[in-house]
N, C-alpha and C positions, 0 to 999 in steps of 0.2 A: 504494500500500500504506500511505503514511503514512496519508494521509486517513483511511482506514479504521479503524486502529489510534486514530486521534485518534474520529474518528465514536464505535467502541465503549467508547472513556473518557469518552462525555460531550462533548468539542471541537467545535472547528469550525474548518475554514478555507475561504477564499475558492473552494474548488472545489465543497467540500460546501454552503457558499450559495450555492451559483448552481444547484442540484439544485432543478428542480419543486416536491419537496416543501419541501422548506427556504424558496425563494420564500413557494407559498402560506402556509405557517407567518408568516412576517412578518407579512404580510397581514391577520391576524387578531388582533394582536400587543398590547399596548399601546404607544405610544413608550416611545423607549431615556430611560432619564432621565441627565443627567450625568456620572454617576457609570460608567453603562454605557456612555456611548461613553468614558472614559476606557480602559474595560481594554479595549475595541474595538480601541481605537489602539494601546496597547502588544500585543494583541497579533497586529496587524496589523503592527508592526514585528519583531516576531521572524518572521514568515512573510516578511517582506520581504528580512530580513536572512539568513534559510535560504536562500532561493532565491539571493540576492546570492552567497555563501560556495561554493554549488552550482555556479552558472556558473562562477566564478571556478575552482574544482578542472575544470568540464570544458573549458574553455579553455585551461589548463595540458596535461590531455590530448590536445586537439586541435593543440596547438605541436610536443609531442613527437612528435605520429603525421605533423605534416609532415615534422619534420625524420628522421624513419625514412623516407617515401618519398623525397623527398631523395635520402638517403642510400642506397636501393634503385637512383633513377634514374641516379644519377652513375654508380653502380657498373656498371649497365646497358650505359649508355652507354660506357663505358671499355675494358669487355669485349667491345663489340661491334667497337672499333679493334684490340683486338691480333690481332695471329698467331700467337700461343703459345695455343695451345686450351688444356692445363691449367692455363697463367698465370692468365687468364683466369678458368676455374672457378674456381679457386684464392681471388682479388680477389672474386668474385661470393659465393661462401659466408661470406669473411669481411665481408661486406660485409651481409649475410642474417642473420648471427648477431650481429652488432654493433646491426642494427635492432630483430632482435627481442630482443635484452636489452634497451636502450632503448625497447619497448613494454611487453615486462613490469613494468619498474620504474615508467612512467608510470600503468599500469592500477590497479598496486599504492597509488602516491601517490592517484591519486585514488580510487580506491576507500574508502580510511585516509579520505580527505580529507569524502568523502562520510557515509561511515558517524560521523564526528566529529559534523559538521550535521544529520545525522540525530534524535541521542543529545538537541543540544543541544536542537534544535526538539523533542524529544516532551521533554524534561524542562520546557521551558516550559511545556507543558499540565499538568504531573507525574504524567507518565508513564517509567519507567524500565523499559526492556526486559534482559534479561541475552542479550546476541550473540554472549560469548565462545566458541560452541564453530560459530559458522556465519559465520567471516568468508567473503565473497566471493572472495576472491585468494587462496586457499590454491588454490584449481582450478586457476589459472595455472603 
């Protein structure tokens, strides 16, 4: 979706050049003079460093959802030793609802985390979008 948003202001990134069309277009092109690959680079660095910022939020995501299965299997396991069958349930629900608050709130960070990078990367092209009324995690 970004791409696209950048595509209709005019942009480009690394996905929309590697598009058929975008290729041939070079192709026909004059060389980039100096100057052009200067803002090439910079802004090949801010695409660099979106993506960087990206991983880095779902990676955080992906720590937290181990440690909720984790957190799932231990309880799993625990509950399948006892002999108190409501003990048990008992361990196992608070064990369910401790995971998923700790999903919720990681989905949330990164979500925040992402829609930051987002913001930051199309305001480098300058492009400023208004999100306030469609954040993602309000659905959570």
């Amino acid at each position: 979706m970004l791409d696209h948003i950048i595509f209709q202001n005019g942009g480009s990134t690394v996905n929309i050049d590697r598009l058929p069309g975008s290729l041939q277009k070079t192709k026909t092109e004059q060389p980039p003079t100096v100057e052009d690959l200067y803002r090439e680079i910079g802004r090949l660095r801010e695409e660099v460093a979106f993506y960087q910022e990206t991983h880095h939020a779902m990676m955080g995501l992906f720590e937290e959802t181990r440690e909720a299965y984790r957190l799932l299997r231990d309880a799993l396991q625990a509950a399948s030793l006892h002999q108190d069958l409501p003990h048990a349930f008992m361990s196992v629900t608070y064990s369910a609802r401790k995971a998923g608050t700790a999903m919720q709130k990681a989905l949330r960070e990164a979500s925040d985390k992402v829609a930051v990078c987002e913001k930051q990367f199309l305001r480098s092209f300058g492009i400023s979008l208004d999100d306030t009324s469609t954040r993602d995690w309000t659905i959570l």
